[in-house]
C-alpha positions in Angstrom: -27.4 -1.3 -8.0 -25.1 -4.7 -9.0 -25.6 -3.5 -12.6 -23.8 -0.1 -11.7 -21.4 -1.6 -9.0 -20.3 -4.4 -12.1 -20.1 -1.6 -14.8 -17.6 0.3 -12.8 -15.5 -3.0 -11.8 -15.6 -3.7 -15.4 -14.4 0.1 -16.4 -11.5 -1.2 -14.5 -10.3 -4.0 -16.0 -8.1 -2.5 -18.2 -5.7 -0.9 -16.4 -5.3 -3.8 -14.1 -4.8 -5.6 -17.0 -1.5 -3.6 -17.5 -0.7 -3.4 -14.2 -0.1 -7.6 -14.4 0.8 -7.4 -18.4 3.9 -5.0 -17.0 4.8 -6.9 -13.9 3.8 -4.5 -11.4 1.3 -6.6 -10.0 0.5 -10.0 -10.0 -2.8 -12.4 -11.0 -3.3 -12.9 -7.4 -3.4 -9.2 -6.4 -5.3 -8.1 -9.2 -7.6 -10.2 -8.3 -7.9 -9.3 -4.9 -7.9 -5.5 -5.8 -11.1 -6.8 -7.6 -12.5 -8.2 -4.3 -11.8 -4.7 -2.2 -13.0 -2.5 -5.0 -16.7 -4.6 -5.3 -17.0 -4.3 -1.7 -16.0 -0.7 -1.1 -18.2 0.1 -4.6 -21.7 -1.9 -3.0 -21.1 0.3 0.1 -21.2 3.9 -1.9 -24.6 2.6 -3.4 -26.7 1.8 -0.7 -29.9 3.4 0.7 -28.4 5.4 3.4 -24.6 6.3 2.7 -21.9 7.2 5.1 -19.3 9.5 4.4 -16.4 7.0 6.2 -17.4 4.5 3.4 -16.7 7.6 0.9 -13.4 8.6 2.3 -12.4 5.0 2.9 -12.9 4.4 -0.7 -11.0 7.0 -1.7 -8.2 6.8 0.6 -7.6 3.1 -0.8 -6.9 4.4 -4.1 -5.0 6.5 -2.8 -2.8 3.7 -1.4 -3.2 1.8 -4.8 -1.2 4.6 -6.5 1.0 5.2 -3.3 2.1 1.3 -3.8 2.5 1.4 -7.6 4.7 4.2 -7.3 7.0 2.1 -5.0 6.8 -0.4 -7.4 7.6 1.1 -10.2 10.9 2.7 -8.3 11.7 -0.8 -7.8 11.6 -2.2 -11.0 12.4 1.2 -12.8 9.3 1.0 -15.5 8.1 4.1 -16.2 5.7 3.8 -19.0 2.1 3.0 -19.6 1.1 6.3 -17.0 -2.0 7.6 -19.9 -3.4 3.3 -19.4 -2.8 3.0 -15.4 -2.3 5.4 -13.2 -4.5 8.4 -15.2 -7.7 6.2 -14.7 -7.1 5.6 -10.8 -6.4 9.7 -10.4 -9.9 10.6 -12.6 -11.6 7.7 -10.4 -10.8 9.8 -7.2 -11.3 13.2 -8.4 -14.7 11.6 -9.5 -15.4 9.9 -6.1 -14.2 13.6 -4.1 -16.8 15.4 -6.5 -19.8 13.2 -5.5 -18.3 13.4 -2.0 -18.2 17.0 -1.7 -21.5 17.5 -3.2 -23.0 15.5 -0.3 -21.5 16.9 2.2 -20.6 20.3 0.9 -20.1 21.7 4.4 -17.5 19.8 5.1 -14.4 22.0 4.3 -11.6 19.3 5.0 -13.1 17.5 2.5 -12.5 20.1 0.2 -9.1 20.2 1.4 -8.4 16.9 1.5 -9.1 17.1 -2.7 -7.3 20.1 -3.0 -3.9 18.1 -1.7 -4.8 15.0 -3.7 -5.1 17.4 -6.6 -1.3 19.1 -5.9 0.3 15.8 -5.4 -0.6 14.0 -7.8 0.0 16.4 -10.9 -3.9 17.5 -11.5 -3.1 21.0 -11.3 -6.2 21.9 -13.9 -8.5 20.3 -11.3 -7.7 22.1 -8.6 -9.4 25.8 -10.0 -12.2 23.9 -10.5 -12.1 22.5 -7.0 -11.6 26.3 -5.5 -14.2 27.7 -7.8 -16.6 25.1 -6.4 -16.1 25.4 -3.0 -15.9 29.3 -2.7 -19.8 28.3 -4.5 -20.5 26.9 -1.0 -18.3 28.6 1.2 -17.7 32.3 0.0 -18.1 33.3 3.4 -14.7 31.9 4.6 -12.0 34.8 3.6 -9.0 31.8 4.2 -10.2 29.6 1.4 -10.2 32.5 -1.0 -6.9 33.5 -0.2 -5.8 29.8 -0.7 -7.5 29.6 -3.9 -5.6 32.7 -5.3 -2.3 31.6 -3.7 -2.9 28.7 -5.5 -3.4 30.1 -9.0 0.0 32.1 -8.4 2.2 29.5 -7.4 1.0 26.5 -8.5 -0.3 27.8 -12.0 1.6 31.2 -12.3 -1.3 32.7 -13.3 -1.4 36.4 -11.5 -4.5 37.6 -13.6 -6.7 34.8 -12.2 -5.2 35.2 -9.0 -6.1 39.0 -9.0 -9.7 38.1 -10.3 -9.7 35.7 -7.3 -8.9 38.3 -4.1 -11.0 41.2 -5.9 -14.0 38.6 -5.6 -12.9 37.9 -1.8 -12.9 41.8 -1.5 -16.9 41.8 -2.9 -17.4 39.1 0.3 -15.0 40.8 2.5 -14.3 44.1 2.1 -12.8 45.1 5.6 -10.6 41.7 5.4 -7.1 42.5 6.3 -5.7 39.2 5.7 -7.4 39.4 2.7 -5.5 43.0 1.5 -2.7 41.9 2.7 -1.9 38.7 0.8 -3.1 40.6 -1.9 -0.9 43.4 -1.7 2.1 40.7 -1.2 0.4 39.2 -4.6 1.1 42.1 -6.6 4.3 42.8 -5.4 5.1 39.2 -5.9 3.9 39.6 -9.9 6.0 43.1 -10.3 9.0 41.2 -9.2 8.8 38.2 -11.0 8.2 40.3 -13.9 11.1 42.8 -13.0 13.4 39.6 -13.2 11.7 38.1 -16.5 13.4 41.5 -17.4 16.4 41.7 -16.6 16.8 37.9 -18.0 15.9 38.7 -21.6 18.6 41.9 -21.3 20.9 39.9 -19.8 20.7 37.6 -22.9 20.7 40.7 -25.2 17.3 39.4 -26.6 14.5 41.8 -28.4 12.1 42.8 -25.7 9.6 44.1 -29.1 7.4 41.0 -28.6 7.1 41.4 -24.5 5.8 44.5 -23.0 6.9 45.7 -19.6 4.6 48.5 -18.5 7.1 51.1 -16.4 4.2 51.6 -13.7 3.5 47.8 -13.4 7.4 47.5 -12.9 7.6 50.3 -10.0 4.7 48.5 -8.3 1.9 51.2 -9.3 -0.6 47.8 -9.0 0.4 47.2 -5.8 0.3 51.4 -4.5 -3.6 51.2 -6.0 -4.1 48.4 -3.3 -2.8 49.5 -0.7 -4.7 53.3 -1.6 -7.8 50.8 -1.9 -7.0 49.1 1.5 -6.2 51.8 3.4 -9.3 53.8 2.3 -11.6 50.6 3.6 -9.6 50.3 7.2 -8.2 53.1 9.0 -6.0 51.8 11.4 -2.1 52.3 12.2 -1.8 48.7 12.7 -3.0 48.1 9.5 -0.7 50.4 7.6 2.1 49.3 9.2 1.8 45.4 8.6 1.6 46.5 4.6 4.6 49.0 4.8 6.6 45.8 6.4 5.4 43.6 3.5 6.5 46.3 0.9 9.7 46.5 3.0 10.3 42.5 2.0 11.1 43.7 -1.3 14.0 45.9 -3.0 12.1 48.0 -5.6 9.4 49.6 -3.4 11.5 52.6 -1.8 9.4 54.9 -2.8 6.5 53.0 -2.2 7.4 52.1 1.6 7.9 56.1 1.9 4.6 57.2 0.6 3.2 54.6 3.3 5.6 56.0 6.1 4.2 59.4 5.1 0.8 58.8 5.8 1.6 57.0 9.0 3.0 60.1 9.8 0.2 62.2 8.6 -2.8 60.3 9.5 -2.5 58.3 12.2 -0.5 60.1 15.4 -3.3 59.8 17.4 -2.1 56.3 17.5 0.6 55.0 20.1 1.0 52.1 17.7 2.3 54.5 14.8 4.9 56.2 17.9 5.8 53.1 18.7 6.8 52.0 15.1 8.8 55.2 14.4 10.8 55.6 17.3 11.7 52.1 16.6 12.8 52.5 13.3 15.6 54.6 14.7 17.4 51.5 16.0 17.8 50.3 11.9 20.2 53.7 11.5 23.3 53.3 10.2 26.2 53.4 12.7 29.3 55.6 12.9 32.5 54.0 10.9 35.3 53.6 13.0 34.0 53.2 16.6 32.2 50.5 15.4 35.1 48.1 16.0 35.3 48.4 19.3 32.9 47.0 22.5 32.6 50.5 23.7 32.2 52.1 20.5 29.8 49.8 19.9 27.7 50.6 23.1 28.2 54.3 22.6 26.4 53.6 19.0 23.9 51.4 20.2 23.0 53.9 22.8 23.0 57.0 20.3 20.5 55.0 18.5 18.3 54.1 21.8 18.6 58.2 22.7 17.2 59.0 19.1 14.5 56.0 20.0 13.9 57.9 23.3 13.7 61.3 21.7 10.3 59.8 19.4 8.7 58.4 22.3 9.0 62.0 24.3 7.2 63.6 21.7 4.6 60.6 21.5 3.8 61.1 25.2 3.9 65.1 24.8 1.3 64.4 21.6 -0.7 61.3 23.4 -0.2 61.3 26.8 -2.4 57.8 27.3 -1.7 54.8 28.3 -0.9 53.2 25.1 1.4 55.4 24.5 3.7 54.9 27.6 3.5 51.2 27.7 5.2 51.7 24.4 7.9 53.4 26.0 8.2 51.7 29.1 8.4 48.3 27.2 10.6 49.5 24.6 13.0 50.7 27.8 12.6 47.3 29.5 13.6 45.5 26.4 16.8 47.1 25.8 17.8 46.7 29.7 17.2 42.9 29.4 19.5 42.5 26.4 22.8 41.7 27.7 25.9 43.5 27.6 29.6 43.8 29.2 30.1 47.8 28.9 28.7 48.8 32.3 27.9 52.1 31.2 25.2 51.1 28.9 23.4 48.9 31.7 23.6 51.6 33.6 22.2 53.6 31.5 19.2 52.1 30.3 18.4 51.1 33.7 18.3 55.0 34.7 16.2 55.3 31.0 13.3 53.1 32.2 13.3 54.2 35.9 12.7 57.6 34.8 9.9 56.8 32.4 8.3 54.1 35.1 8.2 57.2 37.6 6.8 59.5 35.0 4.2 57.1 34.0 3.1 56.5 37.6 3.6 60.2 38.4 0.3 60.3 35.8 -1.4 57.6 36.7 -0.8 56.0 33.4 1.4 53.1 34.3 0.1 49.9 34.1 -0.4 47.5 36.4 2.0 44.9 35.3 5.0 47.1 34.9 5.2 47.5 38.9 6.7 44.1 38.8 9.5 45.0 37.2 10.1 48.5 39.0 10.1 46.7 42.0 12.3 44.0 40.8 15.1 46.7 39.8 15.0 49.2 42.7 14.8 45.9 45.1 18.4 44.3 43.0 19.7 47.9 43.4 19.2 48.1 47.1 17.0 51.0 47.1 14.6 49.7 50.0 13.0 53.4 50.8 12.2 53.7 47.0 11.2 49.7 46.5 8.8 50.3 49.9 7.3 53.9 48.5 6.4 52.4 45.5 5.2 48.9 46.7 2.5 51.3 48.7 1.9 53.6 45.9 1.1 50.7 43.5 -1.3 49.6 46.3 -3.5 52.5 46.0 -3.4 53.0 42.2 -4.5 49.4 41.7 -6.6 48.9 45.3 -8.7 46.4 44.0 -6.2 44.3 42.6 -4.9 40.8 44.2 -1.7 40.5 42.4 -0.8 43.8 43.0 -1.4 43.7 46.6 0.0 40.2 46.8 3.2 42.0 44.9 3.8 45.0 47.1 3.3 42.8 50.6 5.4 40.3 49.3 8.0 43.2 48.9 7.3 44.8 52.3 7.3 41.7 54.2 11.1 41.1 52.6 12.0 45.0 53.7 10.3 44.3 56.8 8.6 47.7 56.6 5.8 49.3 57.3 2.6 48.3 59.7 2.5 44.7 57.6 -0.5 43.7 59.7 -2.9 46.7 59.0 -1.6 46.6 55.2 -3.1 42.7 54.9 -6.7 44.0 56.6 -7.1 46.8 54.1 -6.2 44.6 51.3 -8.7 42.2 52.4 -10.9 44.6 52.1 -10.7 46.1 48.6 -10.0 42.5 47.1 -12.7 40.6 46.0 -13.1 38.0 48.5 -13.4 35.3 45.7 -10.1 36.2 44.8 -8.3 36.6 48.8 -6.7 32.9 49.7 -3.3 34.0 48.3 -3.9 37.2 50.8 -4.7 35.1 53.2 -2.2 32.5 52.7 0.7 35.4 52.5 -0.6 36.5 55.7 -0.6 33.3 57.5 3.2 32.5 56.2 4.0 37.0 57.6 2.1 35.9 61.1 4.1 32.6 61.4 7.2 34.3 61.2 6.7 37.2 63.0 3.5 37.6 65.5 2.6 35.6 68.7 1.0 32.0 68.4 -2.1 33.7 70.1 -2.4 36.5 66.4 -1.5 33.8 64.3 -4.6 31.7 65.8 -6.8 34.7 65.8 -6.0 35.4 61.6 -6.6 31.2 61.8 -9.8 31.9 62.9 -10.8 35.0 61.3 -10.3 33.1 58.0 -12.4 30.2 59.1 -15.3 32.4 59.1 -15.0 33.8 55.5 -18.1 33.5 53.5 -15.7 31.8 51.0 -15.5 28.2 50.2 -11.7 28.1 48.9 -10.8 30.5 52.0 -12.9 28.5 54.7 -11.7 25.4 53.1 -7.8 26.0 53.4 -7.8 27.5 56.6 -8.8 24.6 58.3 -6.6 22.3 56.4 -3.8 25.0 57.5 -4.8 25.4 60.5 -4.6 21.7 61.5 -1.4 21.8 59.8 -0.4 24.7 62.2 -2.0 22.9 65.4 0.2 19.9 64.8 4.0 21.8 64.1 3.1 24.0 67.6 1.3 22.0 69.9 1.6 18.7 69.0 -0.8 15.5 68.5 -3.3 17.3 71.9 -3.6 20.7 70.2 -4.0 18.8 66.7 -6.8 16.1 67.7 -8.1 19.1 70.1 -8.4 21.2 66.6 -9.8 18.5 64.4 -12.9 17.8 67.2 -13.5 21.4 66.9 -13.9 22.0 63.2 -14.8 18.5 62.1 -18.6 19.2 62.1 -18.1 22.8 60.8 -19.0 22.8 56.9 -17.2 23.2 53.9 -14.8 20.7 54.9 -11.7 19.8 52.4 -11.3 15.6 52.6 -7.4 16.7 52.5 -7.9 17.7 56.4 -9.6 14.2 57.2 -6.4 12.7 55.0 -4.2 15.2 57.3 -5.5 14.0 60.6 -5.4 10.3 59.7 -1.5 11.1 58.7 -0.9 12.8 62.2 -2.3 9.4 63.7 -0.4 7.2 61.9 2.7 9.2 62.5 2.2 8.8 66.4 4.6 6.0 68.4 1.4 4.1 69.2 -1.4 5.3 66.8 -4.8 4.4 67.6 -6.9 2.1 65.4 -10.2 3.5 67.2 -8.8 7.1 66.2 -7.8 5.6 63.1 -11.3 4.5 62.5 -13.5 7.6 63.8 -11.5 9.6 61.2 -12.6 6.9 58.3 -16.1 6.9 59.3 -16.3 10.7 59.2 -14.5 11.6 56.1 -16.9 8.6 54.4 -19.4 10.5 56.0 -19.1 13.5 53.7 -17.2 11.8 50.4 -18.1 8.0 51.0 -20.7 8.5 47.6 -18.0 9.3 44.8 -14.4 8.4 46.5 -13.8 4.9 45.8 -10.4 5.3 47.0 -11.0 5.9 50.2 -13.0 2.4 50.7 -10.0 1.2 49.4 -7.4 2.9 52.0 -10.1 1.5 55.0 -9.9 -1.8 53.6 -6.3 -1.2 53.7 -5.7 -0.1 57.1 -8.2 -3.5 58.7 -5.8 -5.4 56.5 -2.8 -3.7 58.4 -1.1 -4.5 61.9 -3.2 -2.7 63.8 -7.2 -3.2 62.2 -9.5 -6.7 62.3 -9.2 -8.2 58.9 -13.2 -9.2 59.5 -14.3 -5.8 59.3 -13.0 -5.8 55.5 -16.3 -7.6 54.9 -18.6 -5.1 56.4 -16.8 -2.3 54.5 -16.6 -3.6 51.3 -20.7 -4.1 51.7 -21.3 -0.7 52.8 -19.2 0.4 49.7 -21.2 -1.1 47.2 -24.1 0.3 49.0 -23.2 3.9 49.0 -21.0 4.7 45.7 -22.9 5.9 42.9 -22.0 5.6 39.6 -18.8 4.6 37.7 -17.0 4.8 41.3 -18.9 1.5 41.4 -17.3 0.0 38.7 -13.6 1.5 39.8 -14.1 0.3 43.1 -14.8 -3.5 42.4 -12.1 -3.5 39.8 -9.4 -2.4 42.6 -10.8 -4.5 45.1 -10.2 -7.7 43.2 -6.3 -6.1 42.6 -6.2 -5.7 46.0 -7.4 -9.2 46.9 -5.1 -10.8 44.4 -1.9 -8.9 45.7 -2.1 -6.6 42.8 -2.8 -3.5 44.8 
């Protein structure tokens, strides 16, 4: 192992030679380059090798060149590259090769080469870093779409490029990434070549020598793709995202309308394709003179929307699904939300998406988040009958669904319509119970304000019984909360000896009841203390904090500082775990003042 470790110090010495012959370093550092480069060598050739040793080798060449870069800005010297820096760069290609091949599943590594490769001017290394890592990991459609990038831009070579994505295409036939960046690839070459063209006749040369292929030039490369794509996936989505790459570029007209034709053709059963069409009618050109106005402007802009409109009707007379009028109805929602000053046009488009909202509930095709938003509109436009119909409507539709339900009561109880009380029962009881406390909680905040203490206590207690943690849990925080803000400290303590034994119990209604003490003219340490001993009862294994706030309140006015003792022992006795170690940390804060 030394023998190898001093043959590759020794294969060194000559360009740190010229490194201190040319000033850029001196004796000193050389030497200590020297040092690092034994040390970091020995590690690479041990028994059992670690890949940090590998990377951290390579990343301090990497810092070599880095700093004899900088140096050789400072100085301005720019000669002797072939005798210094060329060795250091072949060094950490060499050391990312026996890298890689060690741990060839490791793509950042691969990566990581790739980069080193592009910034530092080894462009004929980096094909042969992609063509051995697609070796190991042709399964991975990203890398091969990075090699071929690669071979287009950073070595303008489209024919390897091409070779490159019809390989991916062998690995990954139903790709779309894949088709797609190599449709964009040809189209890409055709233009580049279309302006090599137009260079050379521009300079009057003779274009004998070049040839320029009239169906490369129109892009016939790039149709044979898509016809190739298309063929493999059959979806209007699909289509769509290559007709909006073709659209990127000037040449492809005719290209972009072959694809719109078979959007048209093949794929109507789509409400994607509808969607795509009808908006396309918003990119018409507008009408000359009324253009320079604000109204003429709006009367354009809502010419084009009733155009827009007139696609979508026959979308939902062709495909009356779903799909097809959450297309609409967000189409319609998106033009009301851009702003405008000519009334007429707000106006407008608010009656636009009314109408398709009704017509989409009217078939039972709206969906469930577009109820928000009818809601929101008929509630800003004061039309309470129509906001309360619908609220109720939406509620049957979507029976099972919290947010809904939590939605249309939420709207009732602001119209302050309807039998609100036998509304929350039957919502509890399509809900998923798992799902209720916002139900419950609604309810609670509608009872409050507008039923008897005596129903308020009753839905209190209802909720108490739930079969649901999270409901049973907040209701008696709530309802403690309740107790207090109506009857006072009595009803509160009254309410806390009553459910205090009852399981699940929250610690934030122990925390509550301990606040309502404290918040008393005279609170009562005994109280004070019960309410400790309890709450420890039930989270005295894992809370260290609440040791701490014990502690705290013996320290105060009112507690014996000599129970402190007791409590801290009892402490250490019951927490488990880390709380352990949290605990004794903030005791000796707390003892030092620091807490």
């Amino acid at each position: 192992m030394a023998e190898i470790v001093q043959q590759r110090i020794e294969d060194r010495i000559p360009e740190l030679e010229q490194l201190e012959r040319v000033g850029l370093f001196t004796k000193k550092e050389v030497k200590s380059i020297i040092k690092r480069a034994t040390a970091l060598e020995y590690k690479l050739h041990r028994l059992i090798v670690n890949k940090d040793d590998f990377i951290a080798y390579i990343q301090y060449e990497i810092n070599l060149l880095e700093l004899i870069k900088k140096r050789r800005a400072h100085i301005h010297y720019q000669f002797k590259r072939e005798e210094i820096e060329y060795p250091i760069i072949h060094r950490i290609n060499s050391i990312f090769r026996r890298t890689t091949k060690k741990w060839k599943d490791d793509v950042q590594l691969w990566l990581s080469h790739v980069a080193f490769c592009k910034k530092w001017g080894t462009k004929g290394q980096i094909s042969k870093v992609f063509s051995a890592m697609l070796a190991i990991h042709p399964d991975k459609p990203a890398l091969w779409i990075m090699a071929a990038k690669s071979e287009l831009e950073d070595r303008s070579s489209s024919e390897s490029a091409r070779h490159l994505f019809l390989r991916a295409l062998r690995f990954h036939p139903d790709n779309k990434k894949v088709y797609q960046e190599y449709f964009r690839m040809e189209l890409l070459h055709c233009e580049k070549l279309r302006k090599q063209k137009m260079e050379l006749e521009k300079a009057e040369m003779d274009l004998g020598e070049y040839e320029f292929s009239p169906e490369i030039l129109s892009g016939k490369l790039a149709e044979v793709v898509y016809r190739d794509a298309t063929g493999n996936i059959k979806e209007a989505e699909f289509v769509i995202s290559l007709l909006n790459i073709a659209a990127i570029f000037d040449f492809t007209k005719e290209l972009q309308d072959s694809i719109l034709q078979d959007l048209q053709r093949k794929y109507t059963d789509d409400s994607v394709t509808w969607d795509f069409i009808a908006k396309r009618e918003l990119e018409a050109p507008g009408v000359g003179e009324e253009l320079h106005s604000a109204k003429g402007r709006a009367s354009d802009i809502n010419r084009r929307e009733e155009r827009c409109c007139l696609v979508y009707e026959d979308g939902v007379k062709t495909l009356n699904t779903e799909p097809m009028w959450t297309c609409y109805a967000a189409f319609c929602l998106e033009r009301l939300k851009r702003k405008t000053n000519v009334e007429e046009l707000k106006e407008k488009r608010q009656e636009r998406l009314l109408g398709v909202l009704q017509r989409a509930h009217d078939s039972s095709l709206l969906k469930e988040n577009y109820y928000k938003n009818w809601l929101q509109i008929l509630l800003s436009s004061g039309d309470a009958e129509a906001a309360a119909s619908v609220a109720m409507t939406a509620t049957q539709r979507y029976s099972q669904s919290m947010s809904m339900w939590s939605l249309c009561l939420q709207t009732l109880m602001q119209l302050g319509s309807g039998d609100i009380g036998r509304l929350f029962q039957d919502a509890l009881t399509h809900v998923n119970p798992k799902e209720s406390l916002p139900l419950w909680q609604l309810q609670l905040e509608w009872s409050i304000a507008n039923q008897s203490p005596d129903d308020t206590e009753a839905i209190f207690k209802k909720g108490l019984m739930s079969a649901v943690t999270a409901v049973a849990m907040e209701m008696k925080e709530l309802y403690l909360d309740w107790s207090y803000s109506t009857g006072g400290y009595k009803k509160a303590r009254k309410t806390f000896t009553s459910l205090q034994e009852i399981r699940p119990l929250p610690k934030t209604f122990f925390t509550k009841m301990i606040q309502i003490e404290k918040e008393q003219e005279t609170p009562k340490m005994n109280n004070l203390r019960d309410y400790y001993e309890r709450v420890l009862q039930e989270f005295g294994t894992s809370d260290d904090d609440l040791w701490l706030q014990y502690i705290q309140e013996e320290l105060g006015p009112l507690g014996q500082p000599e129970n402190c003792g007791k409590i801290h022992w009892r402490a250490m006795k019951f927490l488990e775990g880390e709380s352990v170690e949290r605990f004794t940390s903030k005791y000796t804060l707390l003892q030092t003042g620091h807490l």
